[in-house]
Backbone as XML, in Angstrom:
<?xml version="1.0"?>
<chain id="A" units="angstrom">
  <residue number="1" name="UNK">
    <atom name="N" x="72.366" y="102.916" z="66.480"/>
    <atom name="CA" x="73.658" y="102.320" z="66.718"/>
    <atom name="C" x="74.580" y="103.366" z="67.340"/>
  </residue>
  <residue number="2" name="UNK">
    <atom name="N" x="75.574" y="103.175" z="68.334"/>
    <atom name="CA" x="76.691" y="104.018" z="68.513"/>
    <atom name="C" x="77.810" y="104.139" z="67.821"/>
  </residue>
  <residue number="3" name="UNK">
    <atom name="N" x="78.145" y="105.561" z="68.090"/>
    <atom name="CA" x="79.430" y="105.474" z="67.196"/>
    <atom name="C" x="80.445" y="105.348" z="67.951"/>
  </residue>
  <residue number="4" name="UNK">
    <atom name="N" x="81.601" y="105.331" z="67.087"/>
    <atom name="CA" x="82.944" y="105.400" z="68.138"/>
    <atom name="C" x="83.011" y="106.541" z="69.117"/>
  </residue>
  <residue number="5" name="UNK">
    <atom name="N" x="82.658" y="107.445" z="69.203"/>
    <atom name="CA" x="83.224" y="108.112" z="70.642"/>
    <atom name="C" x="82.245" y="108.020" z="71.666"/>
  </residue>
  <residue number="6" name="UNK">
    <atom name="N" x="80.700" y="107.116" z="71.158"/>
    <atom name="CA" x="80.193" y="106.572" z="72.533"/>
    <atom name="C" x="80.686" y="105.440" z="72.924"/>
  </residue>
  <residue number="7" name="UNK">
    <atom name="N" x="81.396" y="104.872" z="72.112"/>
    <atom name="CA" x="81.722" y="103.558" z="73.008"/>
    <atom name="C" x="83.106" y="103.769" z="73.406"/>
  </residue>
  <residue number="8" name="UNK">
    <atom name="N" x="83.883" y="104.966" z="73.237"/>
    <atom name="CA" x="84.771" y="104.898" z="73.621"/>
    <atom name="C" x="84.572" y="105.423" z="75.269"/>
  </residue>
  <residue number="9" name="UNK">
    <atom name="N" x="83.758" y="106.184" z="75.051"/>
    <atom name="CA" x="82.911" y="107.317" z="76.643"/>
    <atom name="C" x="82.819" y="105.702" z="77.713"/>
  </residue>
  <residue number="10" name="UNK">
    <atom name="N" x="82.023" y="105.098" z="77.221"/>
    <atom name="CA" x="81.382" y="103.724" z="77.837"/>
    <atom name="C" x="82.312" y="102.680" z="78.588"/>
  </residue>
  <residue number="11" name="UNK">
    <atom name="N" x="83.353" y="102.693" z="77.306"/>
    <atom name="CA" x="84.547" y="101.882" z="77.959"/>
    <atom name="C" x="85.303" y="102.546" z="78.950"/>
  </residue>
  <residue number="12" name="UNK">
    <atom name="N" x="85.436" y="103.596" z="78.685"/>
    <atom name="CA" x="86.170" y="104.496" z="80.030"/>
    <atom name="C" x="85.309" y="104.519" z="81.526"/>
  </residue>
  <residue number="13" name="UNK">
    <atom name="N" x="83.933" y="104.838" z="81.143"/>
    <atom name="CA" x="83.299" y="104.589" z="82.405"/>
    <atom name="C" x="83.419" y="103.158" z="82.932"/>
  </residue>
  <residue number="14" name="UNK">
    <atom name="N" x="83.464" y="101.984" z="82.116"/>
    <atom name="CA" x="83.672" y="100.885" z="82.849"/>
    <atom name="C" x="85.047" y="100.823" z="83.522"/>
  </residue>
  <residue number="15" name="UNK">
    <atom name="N" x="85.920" y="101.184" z="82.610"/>
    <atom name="CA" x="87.262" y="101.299" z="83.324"/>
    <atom name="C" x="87.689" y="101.965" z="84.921"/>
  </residue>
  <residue number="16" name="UNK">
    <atom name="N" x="86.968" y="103.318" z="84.972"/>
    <atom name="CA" x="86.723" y="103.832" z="86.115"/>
    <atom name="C" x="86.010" y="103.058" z="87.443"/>
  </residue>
  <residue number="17" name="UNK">
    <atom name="N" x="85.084" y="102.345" z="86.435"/>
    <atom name="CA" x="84.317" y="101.369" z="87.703"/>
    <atom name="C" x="85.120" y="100.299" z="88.027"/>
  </residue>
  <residue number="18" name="UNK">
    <atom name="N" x="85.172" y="99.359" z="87.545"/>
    <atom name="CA" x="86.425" y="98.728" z="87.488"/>
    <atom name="C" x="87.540" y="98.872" z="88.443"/>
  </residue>
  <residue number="19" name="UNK">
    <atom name="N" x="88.435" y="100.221" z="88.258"/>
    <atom name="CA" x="89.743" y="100.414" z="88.950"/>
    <atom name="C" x="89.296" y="100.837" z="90.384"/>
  </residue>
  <residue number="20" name="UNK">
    <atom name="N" x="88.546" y="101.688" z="90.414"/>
    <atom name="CA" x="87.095" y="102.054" z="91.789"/>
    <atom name="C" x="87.227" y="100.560" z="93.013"/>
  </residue>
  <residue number="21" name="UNK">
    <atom name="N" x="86.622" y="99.533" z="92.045"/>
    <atom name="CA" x="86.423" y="98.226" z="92.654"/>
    <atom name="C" x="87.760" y="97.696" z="93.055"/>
  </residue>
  <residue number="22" name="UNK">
    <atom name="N" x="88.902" y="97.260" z="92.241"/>
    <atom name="CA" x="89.927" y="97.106" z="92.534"/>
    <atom name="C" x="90.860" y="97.685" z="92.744"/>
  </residue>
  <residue number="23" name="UNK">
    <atom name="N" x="90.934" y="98.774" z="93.023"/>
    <atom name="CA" x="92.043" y="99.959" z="93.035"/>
    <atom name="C" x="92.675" y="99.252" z="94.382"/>
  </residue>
  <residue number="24" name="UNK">
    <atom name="N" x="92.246" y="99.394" z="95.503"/>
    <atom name="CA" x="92.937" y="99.493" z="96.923"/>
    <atom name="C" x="93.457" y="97.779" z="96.642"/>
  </residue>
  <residue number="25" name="UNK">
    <atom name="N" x="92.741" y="96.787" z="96.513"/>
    <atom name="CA" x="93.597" y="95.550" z="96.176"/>
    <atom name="C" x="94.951" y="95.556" z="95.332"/>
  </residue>
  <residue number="26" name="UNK">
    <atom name="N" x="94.695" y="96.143" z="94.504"/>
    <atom name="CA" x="96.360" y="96.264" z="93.910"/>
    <atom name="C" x="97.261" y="97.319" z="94.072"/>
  </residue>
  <residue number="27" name="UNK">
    <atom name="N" x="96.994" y="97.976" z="95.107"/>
    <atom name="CA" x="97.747" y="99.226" z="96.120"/>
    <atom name="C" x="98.243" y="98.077" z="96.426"/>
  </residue>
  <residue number="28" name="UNK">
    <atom name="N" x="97.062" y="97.493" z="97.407"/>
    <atom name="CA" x="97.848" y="96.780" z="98.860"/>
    <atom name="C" x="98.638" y="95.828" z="98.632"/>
  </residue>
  <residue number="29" name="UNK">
    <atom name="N" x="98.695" y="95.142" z="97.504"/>
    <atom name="CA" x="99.379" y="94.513" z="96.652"/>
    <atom name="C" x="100.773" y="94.842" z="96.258"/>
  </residue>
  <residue number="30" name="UNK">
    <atom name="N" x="100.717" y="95.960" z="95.682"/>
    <atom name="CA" x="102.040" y="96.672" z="95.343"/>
    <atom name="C" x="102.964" y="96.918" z="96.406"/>
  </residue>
  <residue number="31" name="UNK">
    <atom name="N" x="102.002" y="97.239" z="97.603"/>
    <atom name="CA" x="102.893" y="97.475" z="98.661"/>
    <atom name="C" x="103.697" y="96.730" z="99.362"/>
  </residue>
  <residue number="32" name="UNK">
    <atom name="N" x="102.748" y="95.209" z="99.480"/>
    <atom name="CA" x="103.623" y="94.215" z="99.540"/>
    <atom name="C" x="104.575" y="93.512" z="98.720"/>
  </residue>
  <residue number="33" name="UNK">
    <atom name="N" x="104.534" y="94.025" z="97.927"/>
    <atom name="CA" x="106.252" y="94.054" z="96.690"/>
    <atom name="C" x="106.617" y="94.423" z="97.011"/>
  </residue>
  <residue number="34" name="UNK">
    <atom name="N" x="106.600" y="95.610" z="97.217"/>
    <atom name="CA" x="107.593" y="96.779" z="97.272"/>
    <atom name="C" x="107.895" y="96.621" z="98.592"/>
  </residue>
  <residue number="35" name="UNK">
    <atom name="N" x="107.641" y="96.011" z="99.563"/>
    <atom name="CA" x="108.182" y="95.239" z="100.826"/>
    <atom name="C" x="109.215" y="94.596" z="100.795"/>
  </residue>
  <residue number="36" name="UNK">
    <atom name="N" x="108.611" y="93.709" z="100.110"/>
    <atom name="CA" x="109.652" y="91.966" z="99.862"/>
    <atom name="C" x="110.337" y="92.540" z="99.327"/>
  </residue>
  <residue number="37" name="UNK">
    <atom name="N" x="110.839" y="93.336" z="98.125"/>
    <atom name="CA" x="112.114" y="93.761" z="97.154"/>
    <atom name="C" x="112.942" y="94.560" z="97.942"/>
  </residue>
  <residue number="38" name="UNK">
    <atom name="N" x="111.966" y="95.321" z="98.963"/>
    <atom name="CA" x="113.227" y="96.058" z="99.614"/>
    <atom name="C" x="114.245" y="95.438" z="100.723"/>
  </residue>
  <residue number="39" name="UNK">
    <atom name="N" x="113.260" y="94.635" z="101.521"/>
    <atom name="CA" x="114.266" y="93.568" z="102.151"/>
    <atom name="C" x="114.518" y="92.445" z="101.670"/>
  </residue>
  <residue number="40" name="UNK">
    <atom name="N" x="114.779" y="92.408" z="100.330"/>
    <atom name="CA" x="115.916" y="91.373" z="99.869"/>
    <atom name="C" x="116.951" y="91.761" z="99.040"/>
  </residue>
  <residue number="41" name="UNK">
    <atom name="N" x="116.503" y="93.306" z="98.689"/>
    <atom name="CA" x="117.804" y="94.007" z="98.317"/>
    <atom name="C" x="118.862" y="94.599" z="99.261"/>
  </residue>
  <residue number="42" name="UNK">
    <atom name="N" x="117.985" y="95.064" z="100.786"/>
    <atom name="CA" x="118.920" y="95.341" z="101.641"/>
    <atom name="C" x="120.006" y="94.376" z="102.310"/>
  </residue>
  <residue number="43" name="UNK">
    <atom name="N" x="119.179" y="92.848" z="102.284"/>
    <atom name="CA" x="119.892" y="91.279" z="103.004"/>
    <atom name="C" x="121.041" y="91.322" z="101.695"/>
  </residue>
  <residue number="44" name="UNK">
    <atom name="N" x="120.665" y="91.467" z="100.427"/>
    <atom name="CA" x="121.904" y="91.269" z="99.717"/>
    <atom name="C" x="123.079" y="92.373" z="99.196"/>
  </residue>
  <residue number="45" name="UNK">
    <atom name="N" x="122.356" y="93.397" z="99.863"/>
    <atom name="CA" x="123.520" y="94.648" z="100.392"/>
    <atom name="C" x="124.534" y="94.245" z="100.807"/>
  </residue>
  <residue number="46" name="UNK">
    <atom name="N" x="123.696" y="93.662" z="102.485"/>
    <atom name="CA" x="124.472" y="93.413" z="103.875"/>
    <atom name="C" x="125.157" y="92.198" z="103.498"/>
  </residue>
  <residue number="47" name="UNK">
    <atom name="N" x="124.980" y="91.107" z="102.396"/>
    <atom name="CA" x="126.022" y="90.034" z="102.689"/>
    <atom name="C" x="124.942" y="88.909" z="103.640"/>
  </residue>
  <residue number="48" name="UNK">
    <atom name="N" x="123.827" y="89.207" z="103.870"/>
    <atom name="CA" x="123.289" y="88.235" z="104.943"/>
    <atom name="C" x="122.281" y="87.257" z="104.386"/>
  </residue>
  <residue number="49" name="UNK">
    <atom name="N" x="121.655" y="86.547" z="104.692"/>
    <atom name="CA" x="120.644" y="85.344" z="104.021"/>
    <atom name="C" x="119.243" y="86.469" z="103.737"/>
  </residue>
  <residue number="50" name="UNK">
    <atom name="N" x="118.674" y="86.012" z="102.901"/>
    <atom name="CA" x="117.750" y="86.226" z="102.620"/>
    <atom name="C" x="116.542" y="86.576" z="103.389"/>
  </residue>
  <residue number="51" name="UNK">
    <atom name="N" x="115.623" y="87.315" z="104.017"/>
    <atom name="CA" x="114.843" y="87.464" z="105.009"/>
    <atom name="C" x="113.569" y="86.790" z="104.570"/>
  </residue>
  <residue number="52" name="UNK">
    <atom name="N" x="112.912" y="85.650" z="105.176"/>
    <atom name="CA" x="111.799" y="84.698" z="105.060"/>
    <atom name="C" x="110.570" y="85.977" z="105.563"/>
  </residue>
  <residue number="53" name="UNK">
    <atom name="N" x="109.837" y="85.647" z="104.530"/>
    <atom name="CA" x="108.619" y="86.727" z="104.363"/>
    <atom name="C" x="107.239" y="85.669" z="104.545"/>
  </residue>
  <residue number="54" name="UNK">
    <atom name="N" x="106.433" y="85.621" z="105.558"/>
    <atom name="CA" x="104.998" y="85.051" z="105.704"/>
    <atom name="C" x="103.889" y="86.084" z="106.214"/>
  </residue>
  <residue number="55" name="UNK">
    <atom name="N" x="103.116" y="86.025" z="105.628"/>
    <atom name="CA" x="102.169" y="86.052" z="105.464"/>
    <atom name="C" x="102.284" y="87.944" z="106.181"/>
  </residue>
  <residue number="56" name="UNK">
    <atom name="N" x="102.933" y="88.737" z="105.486"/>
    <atom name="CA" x="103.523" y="90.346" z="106.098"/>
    <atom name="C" x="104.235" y="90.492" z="107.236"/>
  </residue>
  <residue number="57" name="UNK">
    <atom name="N" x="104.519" y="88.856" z="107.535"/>
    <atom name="CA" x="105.776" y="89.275" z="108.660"/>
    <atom name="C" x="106.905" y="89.295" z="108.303"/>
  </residue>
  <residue number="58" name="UNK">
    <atom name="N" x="108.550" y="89.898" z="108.715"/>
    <atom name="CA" x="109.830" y="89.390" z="108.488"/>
    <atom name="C" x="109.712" y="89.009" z="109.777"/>
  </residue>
  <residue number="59" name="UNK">
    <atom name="N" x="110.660" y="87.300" z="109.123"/>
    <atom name="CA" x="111.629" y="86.856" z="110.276"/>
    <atom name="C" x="112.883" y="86.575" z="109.826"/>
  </residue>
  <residue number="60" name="UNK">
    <atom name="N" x="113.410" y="87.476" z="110.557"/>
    <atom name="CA" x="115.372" y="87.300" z="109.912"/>
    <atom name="C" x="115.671" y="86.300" z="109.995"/>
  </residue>
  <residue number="61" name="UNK">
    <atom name="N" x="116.707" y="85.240" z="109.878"/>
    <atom name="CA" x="117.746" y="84.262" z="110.340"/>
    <atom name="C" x="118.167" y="84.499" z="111.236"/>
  </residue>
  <residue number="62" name="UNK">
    <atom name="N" x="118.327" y="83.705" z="112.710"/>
    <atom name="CA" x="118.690" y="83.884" z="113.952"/>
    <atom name="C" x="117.564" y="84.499" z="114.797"/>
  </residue>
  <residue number="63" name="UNK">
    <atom name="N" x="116.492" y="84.699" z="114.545"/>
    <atom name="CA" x="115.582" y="85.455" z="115.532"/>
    <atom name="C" x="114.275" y="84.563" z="115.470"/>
  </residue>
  <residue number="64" name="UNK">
    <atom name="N" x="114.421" y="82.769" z="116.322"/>
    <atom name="CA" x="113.427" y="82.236" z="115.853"/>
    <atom name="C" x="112.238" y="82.308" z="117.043"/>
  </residue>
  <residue number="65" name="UNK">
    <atom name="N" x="110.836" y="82.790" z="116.422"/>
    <atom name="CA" x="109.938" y="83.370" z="117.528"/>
    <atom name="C" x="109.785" y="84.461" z="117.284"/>
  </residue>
  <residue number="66" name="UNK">
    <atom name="N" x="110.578" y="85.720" z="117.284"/>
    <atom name="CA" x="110.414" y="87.199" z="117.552"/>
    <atom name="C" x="110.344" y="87.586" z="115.643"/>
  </residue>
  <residue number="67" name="UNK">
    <atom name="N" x="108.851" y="88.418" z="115.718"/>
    <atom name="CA" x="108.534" y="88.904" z="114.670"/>
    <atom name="C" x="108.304" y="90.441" z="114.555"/>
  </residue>
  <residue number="68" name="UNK">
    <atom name="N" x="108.636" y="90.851" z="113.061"/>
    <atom name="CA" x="108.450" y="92.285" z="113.164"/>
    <atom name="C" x="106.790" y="92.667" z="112.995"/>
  </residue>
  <residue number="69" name="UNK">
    <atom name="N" x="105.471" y="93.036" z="113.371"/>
    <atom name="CA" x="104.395" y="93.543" z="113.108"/>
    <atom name="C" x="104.613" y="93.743" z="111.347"/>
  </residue>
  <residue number="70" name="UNK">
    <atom name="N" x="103.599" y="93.362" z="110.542"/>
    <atom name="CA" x="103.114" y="93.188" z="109.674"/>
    <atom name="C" x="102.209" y="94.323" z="109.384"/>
  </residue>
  <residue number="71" name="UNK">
    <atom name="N" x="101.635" y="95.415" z="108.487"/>
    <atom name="CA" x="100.862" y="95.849" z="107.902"/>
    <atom name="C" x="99.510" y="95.588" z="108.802"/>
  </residue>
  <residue number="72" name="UNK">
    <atom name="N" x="98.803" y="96.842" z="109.533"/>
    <atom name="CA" x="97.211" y="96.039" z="109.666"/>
    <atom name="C" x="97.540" y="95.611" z="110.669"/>
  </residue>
  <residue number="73" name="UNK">
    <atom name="N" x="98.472" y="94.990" z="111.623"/>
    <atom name="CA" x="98.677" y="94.199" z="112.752"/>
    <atom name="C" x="98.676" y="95.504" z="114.159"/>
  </residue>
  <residue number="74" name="UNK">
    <atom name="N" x="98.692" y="94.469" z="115.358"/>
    <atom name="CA" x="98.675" y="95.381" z="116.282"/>
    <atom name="C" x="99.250" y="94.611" z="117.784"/>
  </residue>
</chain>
């Protein structure tokens, strides 16, 4: 049988594998928070509407058509 500090060894290695596998998904994730929060804290700085966020693009209010490049885009 194992004792506790092999299964504690065990669970950590799964953990490592684990974050390994998903690590860069919840980067890229975070990053796109940390996107959206920043331009909707800056629109409610400025006094202006809210900036509509799809799919890693901004499109301001008043600029219908013209988009800013998105993450990955080119």
């Amino acid at each position: 049988m194992f004792g506790l500090s092999e299964l504690a060894i065990i669970l950590l290695v799964v953990i490592a594998v684990i974050a390994v596998k998903k690590g860069p998904e919840l980067t890229r994730t975070a990053g796109r928070s940390a996107r959206i929060l920043k331009a909707e804290a800056r629109a409610a700085k400025e006094g202006r509407p809210e900036p509509q966020v799809i799919q890693g693009e901004v499109l301001r209010p008043g600029t219908a058509g013209e988009t800013e490049p998105g993450p990955g885009t080119h």
